[in-house]
C-alpha positions in Angstrom: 11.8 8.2 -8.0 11.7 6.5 -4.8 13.5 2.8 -4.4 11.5 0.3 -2.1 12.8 -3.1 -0.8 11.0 -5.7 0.2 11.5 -8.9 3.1 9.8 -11.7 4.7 9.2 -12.1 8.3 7.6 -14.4 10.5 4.9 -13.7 13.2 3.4 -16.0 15.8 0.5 -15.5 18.0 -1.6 -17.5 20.0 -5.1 -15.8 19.2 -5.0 -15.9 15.7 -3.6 -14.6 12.4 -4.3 -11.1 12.3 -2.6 -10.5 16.2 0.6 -12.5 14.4 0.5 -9.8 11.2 0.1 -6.9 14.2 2.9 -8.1 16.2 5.0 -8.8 13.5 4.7 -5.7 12.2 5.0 -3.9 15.3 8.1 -5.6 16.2 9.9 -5.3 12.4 8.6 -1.3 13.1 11.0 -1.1 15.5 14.1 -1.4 13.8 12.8 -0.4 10.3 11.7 2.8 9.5 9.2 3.7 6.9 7.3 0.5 6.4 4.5 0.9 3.4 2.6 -2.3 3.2 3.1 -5.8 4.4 1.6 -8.9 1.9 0.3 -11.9 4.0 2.3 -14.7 1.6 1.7 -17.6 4.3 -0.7 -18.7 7.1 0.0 -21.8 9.0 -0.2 -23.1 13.1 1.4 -25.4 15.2 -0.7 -28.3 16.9 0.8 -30.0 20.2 -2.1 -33.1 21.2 -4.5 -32.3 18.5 -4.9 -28.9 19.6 -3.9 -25.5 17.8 -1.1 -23.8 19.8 0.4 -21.0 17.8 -1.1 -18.8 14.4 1.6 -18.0 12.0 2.0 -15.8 9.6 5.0 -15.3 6.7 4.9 -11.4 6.0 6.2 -9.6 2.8 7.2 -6.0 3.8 8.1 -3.5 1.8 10.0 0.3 2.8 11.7 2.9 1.1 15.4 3.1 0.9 17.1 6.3 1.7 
């Protein structure tokens, strides 16, 4: 039996949504080993003078304890 954890994380990009999921989990893969899936729970963007700025995205990631 196998235990898995699971935690959020942010990601911002300023092409779109799916380069925020990459680079947040690129970055999180860095420090945590053995990630199995990331959920996309949240999408949202910043706007500075009626103009889109930054893609966001709130990640649920889940690993495997050892």
């Amino acid at each position: 039996m196998s235990v898995m954890k699971v935690i959020e994380i942010m990601g911002c990009s300023s092409t779109g949504w799916e380069d925020a999921t990459k680079k947040a989990v690129a970055t999180a893969s860095k420090s945590i080993k053995g990630i199995k899936s990331a959920w996309v729970k949240d999408q949202s963007v910043t706007i500075k003078n009626g103009v889109v700025k930054e893609f966001r995205v709130t990640l649920k990631l889940t690993f495997a304890v050892k």
